[in-house]
C-alpha positions as CSV (number, residue, x, y, z in Angstrom):
1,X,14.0,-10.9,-16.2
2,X,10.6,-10.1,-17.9
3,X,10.3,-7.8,-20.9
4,X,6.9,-6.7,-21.1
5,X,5.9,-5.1,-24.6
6,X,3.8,-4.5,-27.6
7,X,5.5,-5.9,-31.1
8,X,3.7,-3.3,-32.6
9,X,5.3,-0.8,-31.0
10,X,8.1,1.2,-32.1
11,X,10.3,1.7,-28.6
12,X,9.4,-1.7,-27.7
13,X,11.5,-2.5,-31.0
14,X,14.0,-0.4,-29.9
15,X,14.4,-1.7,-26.3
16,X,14.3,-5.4,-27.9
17,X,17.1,-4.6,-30.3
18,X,19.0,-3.1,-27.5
19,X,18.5,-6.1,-25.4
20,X,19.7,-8.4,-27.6
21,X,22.7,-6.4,-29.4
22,X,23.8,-6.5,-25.4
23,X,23.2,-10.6,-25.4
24,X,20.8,-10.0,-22.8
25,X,18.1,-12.5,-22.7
26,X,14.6,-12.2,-21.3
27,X,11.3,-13.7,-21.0
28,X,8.9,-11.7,-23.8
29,X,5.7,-11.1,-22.6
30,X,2.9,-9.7,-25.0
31,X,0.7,-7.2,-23.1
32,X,-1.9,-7.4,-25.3
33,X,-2.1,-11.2,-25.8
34,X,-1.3,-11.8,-22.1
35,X,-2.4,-8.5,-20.1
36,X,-0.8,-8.9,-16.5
37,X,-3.6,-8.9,-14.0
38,X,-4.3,-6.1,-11.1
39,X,-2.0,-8.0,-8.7
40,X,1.0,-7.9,-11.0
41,X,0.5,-4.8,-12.3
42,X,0.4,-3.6,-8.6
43,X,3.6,-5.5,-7.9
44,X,5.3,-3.9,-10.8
45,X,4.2,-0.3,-10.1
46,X,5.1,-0.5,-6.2
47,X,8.6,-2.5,-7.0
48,X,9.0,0.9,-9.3
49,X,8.7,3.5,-7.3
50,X,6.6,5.5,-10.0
51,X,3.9,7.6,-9.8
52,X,0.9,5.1,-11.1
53,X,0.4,7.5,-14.1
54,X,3.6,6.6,-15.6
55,X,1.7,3.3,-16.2
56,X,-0.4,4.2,-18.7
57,X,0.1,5.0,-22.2
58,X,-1.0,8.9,-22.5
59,X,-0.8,8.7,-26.0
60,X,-3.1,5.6,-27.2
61,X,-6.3,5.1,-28.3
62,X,-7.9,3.6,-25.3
63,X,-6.5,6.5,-23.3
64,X,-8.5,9.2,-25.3
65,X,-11.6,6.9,-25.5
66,X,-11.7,6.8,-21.7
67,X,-11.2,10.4,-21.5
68,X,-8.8,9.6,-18.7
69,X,-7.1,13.1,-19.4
70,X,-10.2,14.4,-18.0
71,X,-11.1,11.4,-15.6
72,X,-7.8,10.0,-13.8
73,X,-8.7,11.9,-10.5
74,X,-11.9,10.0,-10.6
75,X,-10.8,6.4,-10.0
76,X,-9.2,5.3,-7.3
77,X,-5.8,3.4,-7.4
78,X,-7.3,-0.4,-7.3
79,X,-9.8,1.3,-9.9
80,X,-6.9,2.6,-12.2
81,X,-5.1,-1.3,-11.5
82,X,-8.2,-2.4,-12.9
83,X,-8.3,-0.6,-16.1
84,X,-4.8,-1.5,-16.3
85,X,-5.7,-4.9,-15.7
86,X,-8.7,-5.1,-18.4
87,X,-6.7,-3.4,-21.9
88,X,-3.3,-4.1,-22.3
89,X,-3.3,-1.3,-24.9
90,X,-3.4,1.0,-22.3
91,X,-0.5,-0.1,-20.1
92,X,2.4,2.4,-21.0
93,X,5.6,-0.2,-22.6
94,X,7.7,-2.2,-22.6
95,X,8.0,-2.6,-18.9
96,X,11.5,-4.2,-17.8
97,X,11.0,-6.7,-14.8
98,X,14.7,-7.0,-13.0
99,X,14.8,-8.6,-9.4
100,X,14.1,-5.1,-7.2
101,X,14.1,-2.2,-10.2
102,X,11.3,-1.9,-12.8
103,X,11.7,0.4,-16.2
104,X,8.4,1.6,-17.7
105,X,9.3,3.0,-21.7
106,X,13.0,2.6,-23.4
107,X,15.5,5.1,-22.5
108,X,19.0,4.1,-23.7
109,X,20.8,4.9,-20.9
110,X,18.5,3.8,-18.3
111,X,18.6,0.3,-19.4
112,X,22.7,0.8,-19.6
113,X,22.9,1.7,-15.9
114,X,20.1,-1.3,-14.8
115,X,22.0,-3.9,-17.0
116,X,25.7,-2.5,-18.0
């Protein structure tokens, strides 16, 4: 299992806390430090079943500074992987990595019915 998160960030606290109240262990990976190429990324979103979107964190920085509010329509899917690929800070987290389900952000109760 591969936990894929931010230190930094405040509900990738929260989901680590939760992981290990439940003795869950999992191999930490730091987006940032060790951004997941386009290939993972690509595995990760299609093992989802999201909408690409949900991949990115709306709310950061690099978001605004790309104007991707504005621009999403613009890039293609590989292009969008790309971006993905290229600034960790922009990949939406943590990302929970099970053998055939993938959870993008911490919600309580979807990590209980994954894990419980």
């Amino acid at each position: 299992m591969k936990f894929y998160h931010y230190p930094k960030c405040s509900s990738c606290r929260k989901a680590k806390k939760w992981l290990e109240s439940n003795d869950i262990e999992v191999e930490a990976i730091h987006l940032v430090d060790e951004t997941p190429d386009s290939e993972t990324l690509q595995a990760l979103w299609e093992k989802s079943g999201l909408p690409l979107k949900k991949f990115f964190n709306t709310s950061g920085g690099s978001y605004r500074a790309l104007d991707l509010k504005n621009t999403y329509g613009d890039y293609t899917d590989e292009e969008r992987l790309g971006l993905l690929a290229d600034d960790g800070m922009l990949i939406k987290r943590p990302i929970l990595e099970l053998d055939d389900t993938v959870l993008v952000g911490f919600k309580e109760s979807a990590y209980e019915d994954a894990l419980g």
